[in-house]
Backbone as JSON Lines, residues from 0, in Angstrom:
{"i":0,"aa":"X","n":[0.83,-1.19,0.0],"ca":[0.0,0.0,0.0],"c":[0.88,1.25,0.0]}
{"i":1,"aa":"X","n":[1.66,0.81,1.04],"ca":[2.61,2.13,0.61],"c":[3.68,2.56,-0.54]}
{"i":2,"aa":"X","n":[3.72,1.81,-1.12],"ca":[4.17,1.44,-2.43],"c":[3.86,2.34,-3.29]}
{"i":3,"aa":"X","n":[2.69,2.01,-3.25],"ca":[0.99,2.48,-4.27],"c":[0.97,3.64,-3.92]}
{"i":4,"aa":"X","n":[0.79,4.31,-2.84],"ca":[0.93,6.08,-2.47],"c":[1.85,6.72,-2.97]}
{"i":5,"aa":"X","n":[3.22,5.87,-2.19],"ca":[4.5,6.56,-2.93],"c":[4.61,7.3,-4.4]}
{"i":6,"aa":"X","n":[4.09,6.09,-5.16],"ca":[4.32,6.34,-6.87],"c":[2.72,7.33,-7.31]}
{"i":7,"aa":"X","n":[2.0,7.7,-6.43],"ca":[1.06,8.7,-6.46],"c":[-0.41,7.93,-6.92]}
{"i":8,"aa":"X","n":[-0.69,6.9,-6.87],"ca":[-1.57,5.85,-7.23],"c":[-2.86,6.77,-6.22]}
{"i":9,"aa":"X","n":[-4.42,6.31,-7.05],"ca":[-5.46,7.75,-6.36],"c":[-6.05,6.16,-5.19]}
{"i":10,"aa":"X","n":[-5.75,6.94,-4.13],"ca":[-6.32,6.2,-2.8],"c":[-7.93,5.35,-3.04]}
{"i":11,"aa":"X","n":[-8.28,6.4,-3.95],"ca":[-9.67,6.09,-4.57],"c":[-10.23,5.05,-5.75]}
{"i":12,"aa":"X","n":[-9.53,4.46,-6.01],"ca":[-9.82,3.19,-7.12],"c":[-10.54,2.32,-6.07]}
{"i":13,"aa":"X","n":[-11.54,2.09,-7.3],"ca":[-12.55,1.01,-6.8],"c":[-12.05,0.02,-7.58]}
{"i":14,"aa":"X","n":[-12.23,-1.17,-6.92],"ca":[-11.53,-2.34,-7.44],"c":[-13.09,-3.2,-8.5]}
{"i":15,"aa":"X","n":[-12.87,-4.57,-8.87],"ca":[-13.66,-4.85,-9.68],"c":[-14.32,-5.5,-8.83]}
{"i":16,"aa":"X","n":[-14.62,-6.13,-7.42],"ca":[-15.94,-6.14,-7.07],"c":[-16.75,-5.26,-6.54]}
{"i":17,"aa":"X","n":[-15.82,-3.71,-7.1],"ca":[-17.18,-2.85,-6.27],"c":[-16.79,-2.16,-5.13]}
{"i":18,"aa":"X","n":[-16.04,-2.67,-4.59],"ca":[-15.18,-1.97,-3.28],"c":[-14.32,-1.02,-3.34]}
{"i":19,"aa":"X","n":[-14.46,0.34,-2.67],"ca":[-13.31,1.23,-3.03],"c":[-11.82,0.44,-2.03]}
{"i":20,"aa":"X","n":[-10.9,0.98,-2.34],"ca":[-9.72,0.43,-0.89],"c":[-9.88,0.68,0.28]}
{"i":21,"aa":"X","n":[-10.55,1.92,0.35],"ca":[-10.77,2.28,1.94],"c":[-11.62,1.15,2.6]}
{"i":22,"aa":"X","n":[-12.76,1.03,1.8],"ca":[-13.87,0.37,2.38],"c":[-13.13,-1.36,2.3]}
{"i":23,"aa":"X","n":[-12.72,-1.62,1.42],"ca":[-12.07,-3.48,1.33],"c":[-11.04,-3.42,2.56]}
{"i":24,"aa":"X","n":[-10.42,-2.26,2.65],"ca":[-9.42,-2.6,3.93],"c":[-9.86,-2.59,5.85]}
{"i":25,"aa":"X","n":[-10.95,-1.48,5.19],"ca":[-11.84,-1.64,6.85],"c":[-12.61,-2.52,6.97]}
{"i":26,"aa":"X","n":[-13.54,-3.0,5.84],"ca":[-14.0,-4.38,6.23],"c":[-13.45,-5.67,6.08]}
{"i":27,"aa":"X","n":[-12.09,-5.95,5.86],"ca":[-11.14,-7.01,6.45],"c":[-10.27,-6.78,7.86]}
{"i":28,"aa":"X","n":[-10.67,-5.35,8.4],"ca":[-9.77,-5.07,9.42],"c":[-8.17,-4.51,9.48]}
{"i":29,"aa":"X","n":[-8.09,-4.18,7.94],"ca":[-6.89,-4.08,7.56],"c":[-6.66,-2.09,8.34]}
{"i":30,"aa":"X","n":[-6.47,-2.19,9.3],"ca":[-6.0,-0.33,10.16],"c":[-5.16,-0.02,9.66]}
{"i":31,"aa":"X","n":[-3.56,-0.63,9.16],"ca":[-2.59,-0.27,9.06],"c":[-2.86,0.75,7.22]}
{"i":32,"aa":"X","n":[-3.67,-0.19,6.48],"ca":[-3.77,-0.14,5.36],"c":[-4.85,1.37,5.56]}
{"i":33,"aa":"X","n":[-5.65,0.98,5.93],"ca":[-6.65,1.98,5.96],"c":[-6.24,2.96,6.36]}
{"i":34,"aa":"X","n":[-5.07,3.24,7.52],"ca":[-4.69,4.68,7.48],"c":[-4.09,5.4,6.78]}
{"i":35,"aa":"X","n":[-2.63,4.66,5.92],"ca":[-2.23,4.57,4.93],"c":[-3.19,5.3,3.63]}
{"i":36,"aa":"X","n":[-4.1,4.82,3.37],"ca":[-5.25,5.26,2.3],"c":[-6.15,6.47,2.82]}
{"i":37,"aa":"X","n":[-6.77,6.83,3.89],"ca":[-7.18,7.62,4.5],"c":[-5.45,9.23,4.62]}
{"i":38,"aa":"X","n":[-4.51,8.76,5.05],"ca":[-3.25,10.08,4.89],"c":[-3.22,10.15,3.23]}
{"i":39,"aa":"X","n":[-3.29,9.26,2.71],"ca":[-2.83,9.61,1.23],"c":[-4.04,10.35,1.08]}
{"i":40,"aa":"X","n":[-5.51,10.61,2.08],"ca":[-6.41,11.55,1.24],"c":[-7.47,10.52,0.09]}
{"i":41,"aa":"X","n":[-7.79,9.47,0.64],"ca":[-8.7,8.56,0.08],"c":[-10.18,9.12,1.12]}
{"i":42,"aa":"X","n":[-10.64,9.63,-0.36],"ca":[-12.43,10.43,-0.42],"c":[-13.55,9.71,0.95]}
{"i":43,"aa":"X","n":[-13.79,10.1,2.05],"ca":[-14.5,8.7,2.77],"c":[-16.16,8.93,2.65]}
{"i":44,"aa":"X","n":[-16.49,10.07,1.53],"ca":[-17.65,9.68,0.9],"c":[-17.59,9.26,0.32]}
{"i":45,"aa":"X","n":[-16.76,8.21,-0.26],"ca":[-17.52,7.63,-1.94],"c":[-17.64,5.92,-0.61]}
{"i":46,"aa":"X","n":[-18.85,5.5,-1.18],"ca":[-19.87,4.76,-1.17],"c":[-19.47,3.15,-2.02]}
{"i":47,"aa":"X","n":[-19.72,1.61,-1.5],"ca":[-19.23,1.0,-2.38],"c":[-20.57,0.46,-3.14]}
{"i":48,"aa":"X","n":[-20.33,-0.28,-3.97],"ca":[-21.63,-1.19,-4.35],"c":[-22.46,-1.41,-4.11]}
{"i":49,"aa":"X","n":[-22.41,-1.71,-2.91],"ca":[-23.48,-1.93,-1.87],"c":[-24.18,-0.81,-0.98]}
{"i":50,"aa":"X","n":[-23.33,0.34,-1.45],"ca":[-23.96,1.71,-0.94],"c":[-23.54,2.07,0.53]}
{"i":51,"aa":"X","n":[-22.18,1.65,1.17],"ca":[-21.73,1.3,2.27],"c":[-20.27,2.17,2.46]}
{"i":52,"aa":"X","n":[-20.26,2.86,3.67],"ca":[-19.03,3.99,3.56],"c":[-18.16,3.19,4.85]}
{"i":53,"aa":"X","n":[-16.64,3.57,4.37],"ca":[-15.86,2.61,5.18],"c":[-16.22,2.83,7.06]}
{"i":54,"aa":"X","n":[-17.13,3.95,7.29],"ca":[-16.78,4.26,8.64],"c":[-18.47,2.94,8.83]}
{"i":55,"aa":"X","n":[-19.39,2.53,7.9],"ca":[-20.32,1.72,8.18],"c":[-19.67,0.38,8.58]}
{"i":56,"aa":"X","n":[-18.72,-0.18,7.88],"ca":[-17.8,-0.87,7.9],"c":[-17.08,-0.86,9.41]}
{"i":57,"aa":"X","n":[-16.63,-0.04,9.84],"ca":[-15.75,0.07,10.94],"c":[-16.96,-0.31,11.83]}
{"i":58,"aa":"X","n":[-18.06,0.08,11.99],"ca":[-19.06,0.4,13.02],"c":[-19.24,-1.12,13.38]}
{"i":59,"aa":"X","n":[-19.51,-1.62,11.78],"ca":[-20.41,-3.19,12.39],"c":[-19.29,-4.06,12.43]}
{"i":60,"aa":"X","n":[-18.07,-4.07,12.77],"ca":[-16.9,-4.73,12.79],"c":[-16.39,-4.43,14.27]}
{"i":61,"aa":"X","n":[-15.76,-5.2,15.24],"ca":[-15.1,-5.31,16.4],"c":[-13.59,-4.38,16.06]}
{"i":62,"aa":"X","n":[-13.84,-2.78,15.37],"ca":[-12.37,-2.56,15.49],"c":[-12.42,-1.84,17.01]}
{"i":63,"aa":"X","n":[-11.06,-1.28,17.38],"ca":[-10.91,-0.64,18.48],"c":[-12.08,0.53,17.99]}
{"i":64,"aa":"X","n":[-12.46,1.11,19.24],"ca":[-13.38,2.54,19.26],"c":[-12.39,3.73,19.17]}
{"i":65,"aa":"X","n":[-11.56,3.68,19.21],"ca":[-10.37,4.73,18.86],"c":[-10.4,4.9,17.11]}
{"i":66,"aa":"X","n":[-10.31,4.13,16.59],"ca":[-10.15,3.31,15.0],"c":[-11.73,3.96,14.79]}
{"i":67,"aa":"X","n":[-12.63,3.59,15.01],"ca":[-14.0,4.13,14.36],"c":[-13.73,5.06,14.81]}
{"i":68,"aa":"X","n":[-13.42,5.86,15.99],"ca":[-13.83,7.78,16.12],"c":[-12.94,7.81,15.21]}
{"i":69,"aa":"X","n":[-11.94,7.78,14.79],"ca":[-10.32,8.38,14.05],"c":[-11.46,8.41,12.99]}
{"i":70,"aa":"X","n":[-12.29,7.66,12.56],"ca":[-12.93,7.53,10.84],"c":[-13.91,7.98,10.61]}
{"i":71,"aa":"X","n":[-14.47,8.4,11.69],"ca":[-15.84,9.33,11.47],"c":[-15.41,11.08,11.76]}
{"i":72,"aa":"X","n":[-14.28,10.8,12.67],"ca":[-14.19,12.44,12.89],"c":[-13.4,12.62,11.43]}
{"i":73,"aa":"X","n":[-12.22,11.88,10.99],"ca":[-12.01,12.49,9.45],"c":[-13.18,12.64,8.18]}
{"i":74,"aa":"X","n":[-14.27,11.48,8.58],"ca":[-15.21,11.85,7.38],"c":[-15.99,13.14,7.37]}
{"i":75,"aa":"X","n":[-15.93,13.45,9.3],"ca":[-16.76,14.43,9.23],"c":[-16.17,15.6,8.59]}
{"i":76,"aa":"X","n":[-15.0,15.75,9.04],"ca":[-13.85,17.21,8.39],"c":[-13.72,17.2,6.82]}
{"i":77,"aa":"X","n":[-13.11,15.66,6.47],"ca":[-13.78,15.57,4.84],"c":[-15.0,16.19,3.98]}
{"i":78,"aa":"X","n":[-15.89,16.13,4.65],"ca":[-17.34,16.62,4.27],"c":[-17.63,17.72,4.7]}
{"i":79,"aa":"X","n":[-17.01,18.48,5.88],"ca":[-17.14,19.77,5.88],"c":[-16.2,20.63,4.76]}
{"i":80,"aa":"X","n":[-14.9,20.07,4.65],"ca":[-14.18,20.6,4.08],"c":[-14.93,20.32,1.9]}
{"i":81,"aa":"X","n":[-15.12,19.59,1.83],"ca":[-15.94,19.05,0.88],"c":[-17.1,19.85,0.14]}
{"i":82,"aa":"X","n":[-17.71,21.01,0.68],"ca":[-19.07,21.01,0.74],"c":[-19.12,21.69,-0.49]}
């Protein structure tokens, strides 16, 4: 993943089932990845297939509660900053 930032790759590619990275890495539990994609500035409104934003993901998943506030307070600043 960090690889992929480095060489300027958009945090935001949705892959071919539908999943953006943010959202495939929070709903496997992947934090390390997801913050990674979230600093590179990966969008946490865009929505996957299923119409599902990575912080929905975090919610119905056992991550730490530190890990979901970190992802809702950036979506919220995202979307203010966004408007």
């Amino acid at each position: 993943m960090h690889l992929l930032m480095a060489n300027h790759a958009s945090p935001d590619v949705e892959m071919l089932d539908g999943q953006t990275l943010l959202t495939h890495a929070v709903a496997k539990n992947l934090e390390n990845q997801a913050a990674v994609l979230i600093d590179a500035g990966a969008d946490l409104s865009l929505r996957d297939r299923h119409g599902k934003l990575a912080t929905d993901y975090a919610g119905a998943k056992d991550m730490p509660s530190l890990y979901v506030q970190s992802l809702n307070t950036r979506q919220s600043e995202y979307l203010t900053r966004n408007r």
